[in-house]
C-alpha positions as a printed Julia matrix, in Angstrom:
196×3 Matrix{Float64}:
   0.0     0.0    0.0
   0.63    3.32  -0.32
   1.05    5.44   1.87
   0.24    9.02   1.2
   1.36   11.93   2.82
  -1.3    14.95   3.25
   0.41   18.38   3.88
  -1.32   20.14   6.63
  -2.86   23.51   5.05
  -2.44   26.43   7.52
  -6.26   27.46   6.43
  -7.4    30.43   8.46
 -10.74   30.94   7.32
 -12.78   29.24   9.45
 -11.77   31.19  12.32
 -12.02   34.48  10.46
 -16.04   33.63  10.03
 -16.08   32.75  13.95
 -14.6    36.45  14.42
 -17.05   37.8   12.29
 -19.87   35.5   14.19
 -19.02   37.15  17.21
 -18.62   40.61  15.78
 -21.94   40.54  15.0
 -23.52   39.15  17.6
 -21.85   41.7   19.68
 -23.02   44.82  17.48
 -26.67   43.06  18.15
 -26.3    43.05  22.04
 -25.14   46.55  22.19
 -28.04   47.48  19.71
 -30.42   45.76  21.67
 -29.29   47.43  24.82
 -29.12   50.86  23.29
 -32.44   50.41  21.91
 -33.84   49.35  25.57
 -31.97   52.32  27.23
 -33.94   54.85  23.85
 -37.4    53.1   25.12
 -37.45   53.2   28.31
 -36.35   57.43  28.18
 -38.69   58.17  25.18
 -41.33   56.31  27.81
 -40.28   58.58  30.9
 -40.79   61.34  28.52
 -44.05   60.7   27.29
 -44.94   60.36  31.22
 -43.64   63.1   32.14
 -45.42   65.18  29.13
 -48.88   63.95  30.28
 -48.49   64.56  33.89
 -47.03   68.29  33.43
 -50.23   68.57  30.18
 -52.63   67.09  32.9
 -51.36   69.63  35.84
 -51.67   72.61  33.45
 -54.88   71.47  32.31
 -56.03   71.57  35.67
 -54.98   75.08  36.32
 -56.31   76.36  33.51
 -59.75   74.87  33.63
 -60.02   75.42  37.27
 -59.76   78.8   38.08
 -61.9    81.73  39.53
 -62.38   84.93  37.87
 -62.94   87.99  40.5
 -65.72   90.64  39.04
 -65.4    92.89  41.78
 -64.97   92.98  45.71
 -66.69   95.9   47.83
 -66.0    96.51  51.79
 -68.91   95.1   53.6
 -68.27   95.71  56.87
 -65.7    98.47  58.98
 -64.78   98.2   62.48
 -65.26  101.71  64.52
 -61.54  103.19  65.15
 -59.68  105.06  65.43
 -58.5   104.08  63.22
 -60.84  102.63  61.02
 -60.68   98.86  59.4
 -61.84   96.52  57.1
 -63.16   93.37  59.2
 -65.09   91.5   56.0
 -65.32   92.46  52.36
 -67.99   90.56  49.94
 -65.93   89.32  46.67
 -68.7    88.46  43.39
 -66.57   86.38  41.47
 -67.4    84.1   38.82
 -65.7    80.07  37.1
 -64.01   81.17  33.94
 -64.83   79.96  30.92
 -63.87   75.94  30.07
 -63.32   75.6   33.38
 -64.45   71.99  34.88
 -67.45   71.99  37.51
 -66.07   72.49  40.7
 -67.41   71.52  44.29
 -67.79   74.98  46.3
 -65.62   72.77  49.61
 -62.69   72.93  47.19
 -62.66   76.54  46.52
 -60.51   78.86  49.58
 -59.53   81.8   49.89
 -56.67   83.93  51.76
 -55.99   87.34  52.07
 -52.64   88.9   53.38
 -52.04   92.35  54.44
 -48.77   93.49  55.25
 -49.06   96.83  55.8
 -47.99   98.35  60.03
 -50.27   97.18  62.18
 -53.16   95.68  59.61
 -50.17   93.0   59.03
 -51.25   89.64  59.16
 -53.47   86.96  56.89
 -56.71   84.93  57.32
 -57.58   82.3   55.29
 -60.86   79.94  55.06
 -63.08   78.09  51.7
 -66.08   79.99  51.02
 -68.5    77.75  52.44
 -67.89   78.04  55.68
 -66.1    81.47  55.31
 -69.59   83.74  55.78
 -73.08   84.29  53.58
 -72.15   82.47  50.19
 -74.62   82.45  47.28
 -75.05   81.47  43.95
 -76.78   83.62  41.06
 -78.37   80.86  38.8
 -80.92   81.79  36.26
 -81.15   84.84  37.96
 -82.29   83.99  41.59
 -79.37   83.73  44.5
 -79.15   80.41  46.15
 -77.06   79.6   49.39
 -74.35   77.69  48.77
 -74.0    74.86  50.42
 -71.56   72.09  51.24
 -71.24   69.62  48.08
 -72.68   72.43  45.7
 -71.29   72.04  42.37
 -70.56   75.52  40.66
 -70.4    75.14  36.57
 -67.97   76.98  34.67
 -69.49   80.76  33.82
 -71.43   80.6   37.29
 -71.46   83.95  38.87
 -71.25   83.73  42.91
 -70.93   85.85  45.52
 -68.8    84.79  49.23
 -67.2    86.56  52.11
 -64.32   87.22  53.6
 -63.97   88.15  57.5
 -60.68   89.68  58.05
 -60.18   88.51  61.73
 -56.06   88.8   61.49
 -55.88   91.07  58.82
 -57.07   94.6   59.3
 -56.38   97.08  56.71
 -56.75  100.31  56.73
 -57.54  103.46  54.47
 -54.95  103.87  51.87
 -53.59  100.12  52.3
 -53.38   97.36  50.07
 -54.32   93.97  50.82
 -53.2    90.27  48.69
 -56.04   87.89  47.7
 -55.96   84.58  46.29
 -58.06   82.53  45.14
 -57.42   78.84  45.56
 -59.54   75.47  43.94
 -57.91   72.7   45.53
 -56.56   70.34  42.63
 -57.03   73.21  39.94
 -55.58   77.05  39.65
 -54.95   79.74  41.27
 -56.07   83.35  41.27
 -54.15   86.13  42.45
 -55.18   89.79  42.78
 -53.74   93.2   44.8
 -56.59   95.01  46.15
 -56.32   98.72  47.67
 -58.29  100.38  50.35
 -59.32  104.07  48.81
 -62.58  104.32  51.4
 -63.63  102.84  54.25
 -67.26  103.45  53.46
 -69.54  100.27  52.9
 -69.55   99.6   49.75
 -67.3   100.75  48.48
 -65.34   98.81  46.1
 -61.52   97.17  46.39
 -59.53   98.44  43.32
């Protein structure tokens, strides 16, 4: 027999497409991990966009509009003050249906001696009514005011006592919606007379 001898080939290729294999499984893992990390962010984002859209929706379609505020009654001085004003205010316009508990208000003067605040929700804050259809209703607790409802509440300034020539901070507050702020001055301490 013959024997025949079989050089040994120094072939290379085989472990040039095992390199490759594991090239591209690599680029795959890293892809798959980058395209996990893009997910998960664009997620957080979208999140994040419908809470912050949700809270401003809130504040816009909760809020109070003040018409006008007038001194309703003065406390015999000297010198003279402010002890409750009567604020007619009305929901703006889109806003959602409120529950009259949920809307408060709080007033700061900080003006000498009238410094000070009070704060309570117009319910249980004094007289409260409601001008529907044209006759006033009371307000009362669990009464649902509709956006363009005009109503009327007041405010007893226990803490706060402002004076003639003063200016006082009011805000209006729906709890889980906006806010409204206004700067009020005291130009007469007549009753009646209005807040500018």
């Amino acid at each position: 027999m013959n024997k025949r001898n079989t050089p040994y080939m120094n072939d290379d290729r085989a472990s040039i497409g095992i390199g490759a294999m594991i090239v591209f499984i690599a680029l795959i893992l890293v892809a798959a991990v980058a395209s996990t990390i893009i997910i998960k962010t664009a997620e957080e984002l979208q999140q994040r966009a419908e809470a912050t859209g949700d809270d401003t929706r809130d504040e816009i379609s909760g809020k109070v509009t003040i018409i006008s505020a007038h001194i309703d009654t003065v406390a015999a001085g000297p010198p003279q003050t402010v002890t409750q004003v009567v604020v007619i205010a009305q929901m703006s316009a889109g806003s959602d249906s409120v529950i009259a508990d949920d809307i408060a208000w709080l007033v700061i003067c900080d003006g000498g001696a009238s410094a000070g605040f009070d704060t309570n929700d117009i319910v249980t804050g004094g007289s409260t009514t409601l001008a529907n259809a044209g006759t006033a209703t009371q307000i009362a607790t669990g009464t649902t005011i509709n956006s363009g409802d005009t109503f009327t509440f007041d405010m007893a300034l226990a803490n706060c006592a402002p004076q003639v020539n003063t200016e006082i901070e009011v805000r209006i507050i729906i709890d889980g919606g906006g806010e409204t702020y206004a700067q009020m001055s005291v130009t007469d301490m007549a009753e009646g007379s209005p807040l500018v």
